[in-house]
Every structure is written in C-alpha cells, then in structure tokens.
ZAMARGU-4260 file (C-alpha; in steps of 0.2 Angstrom, whole numbers, plus 5000, padded with zeros to 4 digits):
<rodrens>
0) 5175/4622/4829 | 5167/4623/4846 | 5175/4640/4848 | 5171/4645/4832 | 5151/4640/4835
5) 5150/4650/4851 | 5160/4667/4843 | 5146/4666/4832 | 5130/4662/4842 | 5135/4677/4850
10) 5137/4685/4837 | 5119/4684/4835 | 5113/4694/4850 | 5118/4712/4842 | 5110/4706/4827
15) 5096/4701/4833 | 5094/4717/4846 | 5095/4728/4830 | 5084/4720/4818 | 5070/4719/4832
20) 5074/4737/4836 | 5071/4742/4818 | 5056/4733/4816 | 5050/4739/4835 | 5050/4760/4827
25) 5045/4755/4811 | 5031/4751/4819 | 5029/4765/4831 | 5029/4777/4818 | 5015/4771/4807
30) 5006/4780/4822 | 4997/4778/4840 | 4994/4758/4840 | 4979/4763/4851 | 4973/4775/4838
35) 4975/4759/4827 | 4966/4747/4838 | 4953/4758/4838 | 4950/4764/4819 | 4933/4755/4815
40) 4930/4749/4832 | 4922/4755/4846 | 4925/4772/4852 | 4933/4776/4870 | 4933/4793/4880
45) 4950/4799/4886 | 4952/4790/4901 | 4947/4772/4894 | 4959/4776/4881 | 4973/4782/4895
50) 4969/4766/4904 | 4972/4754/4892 | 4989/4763/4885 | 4993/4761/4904 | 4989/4741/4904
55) 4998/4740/4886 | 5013/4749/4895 | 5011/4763/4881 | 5012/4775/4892 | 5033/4774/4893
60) 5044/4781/4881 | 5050/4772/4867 | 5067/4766/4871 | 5059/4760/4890 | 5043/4750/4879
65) 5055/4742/4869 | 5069/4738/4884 | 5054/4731/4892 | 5050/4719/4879 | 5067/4714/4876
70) 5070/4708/4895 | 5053/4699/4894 | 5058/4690/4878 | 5075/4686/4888 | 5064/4677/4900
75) 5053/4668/4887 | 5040/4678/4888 | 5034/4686/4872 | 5020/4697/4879 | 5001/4695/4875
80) 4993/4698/4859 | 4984/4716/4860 | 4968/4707/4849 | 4964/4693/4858 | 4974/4692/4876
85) 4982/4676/4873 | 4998/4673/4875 | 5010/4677/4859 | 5018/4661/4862 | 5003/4651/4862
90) 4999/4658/4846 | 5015/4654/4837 | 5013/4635/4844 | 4999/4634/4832 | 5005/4645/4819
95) 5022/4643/4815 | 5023/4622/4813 | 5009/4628/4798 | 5021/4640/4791 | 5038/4629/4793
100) 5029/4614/4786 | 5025/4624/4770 | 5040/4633/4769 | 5051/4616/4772 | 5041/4608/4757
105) 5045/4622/4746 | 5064/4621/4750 | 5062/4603/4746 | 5054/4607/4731 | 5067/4619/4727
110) 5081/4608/4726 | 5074/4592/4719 | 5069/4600/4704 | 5084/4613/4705 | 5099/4603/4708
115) 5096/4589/4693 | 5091/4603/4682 | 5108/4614/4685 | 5118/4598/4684 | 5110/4592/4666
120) 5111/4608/4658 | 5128/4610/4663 | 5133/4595/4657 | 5122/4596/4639 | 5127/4616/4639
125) 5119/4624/4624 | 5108/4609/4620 | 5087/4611/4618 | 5086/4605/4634 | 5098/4618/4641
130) 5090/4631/4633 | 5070/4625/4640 | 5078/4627/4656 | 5083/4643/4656 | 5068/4648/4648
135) 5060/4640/4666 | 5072/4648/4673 | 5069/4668/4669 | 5049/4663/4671 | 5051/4656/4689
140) 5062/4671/4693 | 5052/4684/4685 | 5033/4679/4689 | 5028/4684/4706 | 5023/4669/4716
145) 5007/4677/4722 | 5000/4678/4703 | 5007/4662/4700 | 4997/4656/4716 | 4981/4662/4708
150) 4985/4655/4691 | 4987/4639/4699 | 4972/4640/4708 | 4959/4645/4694 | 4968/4630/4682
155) 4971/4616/4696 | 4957/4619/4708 | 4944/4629/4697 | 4947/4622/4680 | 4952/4604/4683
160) 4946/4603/4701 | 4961/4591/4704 | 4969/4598/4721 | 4960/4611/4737 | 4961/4630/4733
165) 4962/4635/4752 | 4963/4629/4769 | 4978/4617/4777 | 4981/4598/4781 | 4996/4591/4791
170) 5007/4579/4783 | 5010/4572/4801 | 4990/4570/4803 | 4985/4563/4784 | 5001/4563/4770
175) 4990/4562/4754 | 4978/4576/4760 | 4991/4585/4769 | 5003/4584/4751 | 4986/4588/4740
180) 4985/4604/4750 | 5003/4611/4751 | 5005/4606/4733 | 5002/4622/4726 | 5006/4636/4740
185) 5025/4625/4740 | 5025/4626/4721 | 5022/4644/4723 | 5032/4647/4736 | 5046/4637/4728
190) 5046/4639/4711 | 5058/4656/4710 | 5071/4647/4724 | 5072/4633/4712 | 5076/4646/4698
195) 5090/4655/4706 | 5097/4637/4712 | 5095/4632/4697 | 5105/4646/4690 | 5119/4645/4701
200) 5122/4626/4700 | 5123/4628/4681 | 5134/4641/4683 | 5147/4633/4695 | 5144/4619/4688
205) 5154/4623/4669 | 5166/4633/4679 | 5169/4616/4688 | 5167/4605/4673 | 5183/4616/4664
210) 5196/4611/4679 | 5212/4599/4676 | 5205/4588/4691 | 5189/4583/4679 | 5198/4578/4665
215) 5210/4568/4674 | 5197/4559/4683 | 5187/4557/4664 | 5207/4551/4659 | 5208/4538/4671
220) 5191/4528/4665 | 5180/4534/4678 | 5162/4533/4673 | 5151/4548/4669 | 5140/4549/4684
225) 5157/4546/4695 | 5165/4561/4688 | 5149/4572/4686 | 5143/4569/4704 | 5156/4563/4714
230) 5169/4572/4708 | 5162/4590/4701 | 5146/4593/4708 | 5153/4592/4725 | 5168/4606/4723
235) 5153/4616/4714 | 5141/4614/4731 | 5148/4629/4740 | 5139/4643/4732 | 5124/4632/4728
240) 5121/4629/4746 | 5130/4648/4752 | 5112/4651/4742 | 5099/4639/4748 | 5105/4643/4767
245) 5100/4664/4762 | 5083/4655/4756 | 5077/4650/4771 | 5073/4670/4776 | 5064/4672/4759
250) 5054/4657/4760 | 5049/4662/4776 | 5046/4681/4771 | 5035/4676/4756 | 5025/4665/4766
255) 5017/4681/4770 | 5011/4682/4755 | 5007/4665/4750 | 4999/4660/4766 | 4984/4676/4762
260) 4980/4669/4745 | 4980/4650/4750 | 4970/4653/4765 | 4981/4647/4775 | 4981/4649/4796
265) 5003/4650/4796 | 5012/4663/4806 | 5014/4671/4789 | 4997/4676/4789 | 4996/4680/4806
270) 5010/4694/4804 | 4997/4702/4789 | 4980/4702/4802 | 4990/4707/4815 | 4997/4723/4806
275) 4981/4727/4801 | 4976/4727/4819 | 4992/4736/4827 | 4994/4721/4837 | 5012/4725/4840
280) 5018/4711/4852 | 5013/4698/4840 | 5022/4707/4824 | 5040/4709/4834 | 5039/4689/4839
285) 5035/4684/4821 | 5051/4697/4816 | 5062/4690/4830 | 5057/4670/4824 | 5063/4675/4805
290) 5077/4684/4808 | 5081/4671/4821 | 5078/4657/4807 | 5090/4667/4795 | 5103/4666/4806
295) 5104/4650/4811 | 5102/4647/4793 | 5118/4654/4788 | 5125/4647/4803 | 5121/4630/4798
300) 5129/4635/4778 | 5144/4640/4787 | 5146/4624/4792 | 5143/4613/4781 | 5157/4620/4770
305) 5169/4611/4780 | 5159/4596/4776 | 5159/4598/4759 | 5178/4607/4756 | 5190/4600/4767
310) 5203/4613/4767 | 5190/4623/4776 | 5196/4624/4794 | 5189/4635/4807 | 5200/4640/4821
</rodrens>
C-alpha cells in the first residue's frame, strides 16, 4: 500500500508540470499581460512599460518565465499578484476556505439526496416514484447551474424573501446564517452531481440487485434493508464513488461560475477578476490548487476501493 501510495504521489508531479504548463501558454497567448494590465488604465510611455515587464520578470522567454515560477512554487512561494502586490498566497488563505466550504456543502448535498434516490428507484424500478426521479434526473443534468442560480434567486430571495441572494457567512463563524447563505449557491452547484450520482447508483444498483449472492441472501430470511444496504449497495459503490471522486474537479471548476452570480469572495471568483486583469501569477496558483485537488481526489477514490472490495489488493 505504501508503495503503491508513493508510485502514485509521484506520479503527480508530470501531471501537475503539464497542466500548469498548458494553462501557463494559454494564457500567454491571449496577448502582452502588460498590454492587458493596461487596457482602460493609465497609459505608460515605453520605458515605464519596459520597466515594469522587467520587475514582472516579462522580459524572459517563455519557457525561462515559466521555469522560474515553477522553482518558486517548489519553494512555496507563489509569486505576487500583478493587481494588488500582495502575496498570491495570502490571497488564496482568504479565498479558497470560501470556495471549499461551498463546494464541500454541495458534494454533501449531492450525495444525500443522490445516493437514497438511486437506491429507491432501483429497488421500486419502473414505479411513479422511479419515473419522477428520472424526470429530476435529466432536469438537474440538463439545466445549467448558473440559470438555475438566478431562478433560485428571483423565487427564494426576490419572490419569497426567504434566504440572502448574495454575499457569504461561515458555518464555522454563525451555522444558521452560514447555512441560509450557502443554501442556494450549494444547491446550484450541486444539483447536476446529484443527477449523475443519482444515475449511476440506479444503474449499478439493478445490475447488482440481478446477482445470485442477493437472492440467497433474500433466501436465507434476511431483512429488506439488510440485503439492500448491506449486502447490494456496497458491491454497487465502486463506480458511485469512482464518480463522486471525478466530482471534486467540477465542483470546484463551476464554482467559477456560481461564485460571480452569488456574489460570493471564493477563489472561484478570484480566477474570473483576475483574468480580466491579466493577473497571471494568481490564475496559474488557482489552476495548480484544482488540478492539485483533482488528484488527490482520484487518489483518495483509488483507495477507498480496497475498502469497499476486498479482493482489491495493491502491490
């Protein structure tokens, strides 16, 4: 296991190189960040403008720029942001704990309401209730959570004036405001992960439901719930949670988006401001924290199948 864990940890570092590396000339070739910087701002004569590419370090070729930053990240040190001169790190200390917060109560969301659902309709296949899920089902994967965001706000914070359009509490500072504000943006965020898991435990769920073992279990006068979630639902995990770990990445991806129409100060929205602004440094550390998250995430998954299958064994 141990052996196993550290071939993949390392694993991680080509990865990680090339998805920052990607991202790093994507970005380059949108055009001059200063030339970005600058668009509506203040205008600079050529030597101001020489002088601060040469304080940005922009005055190297590419491959140096971006060696550069990635011995600095190897040290900790993620740079300074280009907008306000503080340090990217002390940035993302306020930021990200906003956006994992959000994202982490979304995941929640997703499999509270996903994993029950799945099993029930499995077990009631072809029922009214089975069909009314997969009605909820195609919607939640189909409607795009930032319209559903907007819905939610014009019904629950315009209409009814039940729960806070815009702005973000901690759970950790105050629970009932903190839950009263991440209610919706979680929902939104959540509700299309909760489709597809939903999906996908239905769906291993009869295959599971069809095999010898359950019926000898049913055989043997095991109660109901014994054999449904002791007995099936735990051989039909592995792709529900080989789907839930590829999640993490998406919940954190469409926090991007969530996080603009909520109004909400996460290192989702951060990423959006600081594109508009060319602020480079602070764009490659949010990409090098999701596509660190992501694998980690699948790490974890890995994992946990031996947990969940023992004939699992890694070597």
């Amino acid at each position: 296991m141990r052996a196993y864990v550290a071939r993949r940890l390392l694993q991680m570092v080509p990865v990680t190189i090339l998805v920052t590396f990607m991202v790093f000339l994507l970005l380059h070739l949108t055009g001059d960040p200063i030339q970005l910087m600058l668009t509506g701002g203040e205008a600079l004569d050529r030597t101001q403008i020489e002088m601060l590419r040469r304080e940005l370090g922009l005055d190297h070729p590419l491959p140096t720029q971006y060696w550069m930053w990635l011995t600095k990240v190897a040290r900790g040190d993620l740079g300074r942001s280009n907008k306000t001169q503080r340090l990217v790190v002390d940035e993302l200390k306020v930021r990200l704990p906003v956006t994992l917060e959000v994202g982490l109560l979304a995941w929640l969301f997703s499999i509270v309401l996903a994993l029950p659902a799945g099993v029930i309709s499995a077990v009631r296949r072809a029922s009214k209730l089975d069909l009314f899920a997969t009605v909820i089902t195609v919607g939640g994967v189909a409607i795009p959570g930032f319209w559903l965001g907007i819905m939610l706000i014009l019904l629950f914070g315009v209409a009814l004036r039940w729960l806070p359009t815009f702005g973000f509490v901690s759970m950790f500072d105050n629970p009932l405001q903190g839950l009263r504000h991440q209610a919706l943006p979680a929902f939104s965020l959540g509700l299309g992960a909760a489709a597809l898991n939903m999906r996908q435990t239905r769906s291993a769920m009869l295959e599971v439901l069809a095999q010898d073992y359950v019926r000898t279990a049913r055989a043997k006068g095991l109660s109901e719930p014994v054999v449904i979630w002791v007995h099936a639902f735990k051989n039909a995990a592995l792709p529900v949670v080989t789907l839930m770990g590829l999640q993490i990445g998406r919940l954190l991806g469409g926090a991007v988006v969530i996080e603009r129409v909520f109004a909400i100060p996460g290192m989702g929205r951060l990423m959006v401001d600081s594109i508009f602004f060319a602020d480079f440094p602070v764009v490659q550390a949010c990409v090098l924290i999701v596509a660190l998250s992501v694998i980690l995430a699948n790490l974890a998954t890995d994992l946990l199948y031996g947990f969940l299958d023992p004939r699992i064994r890694y070597t």
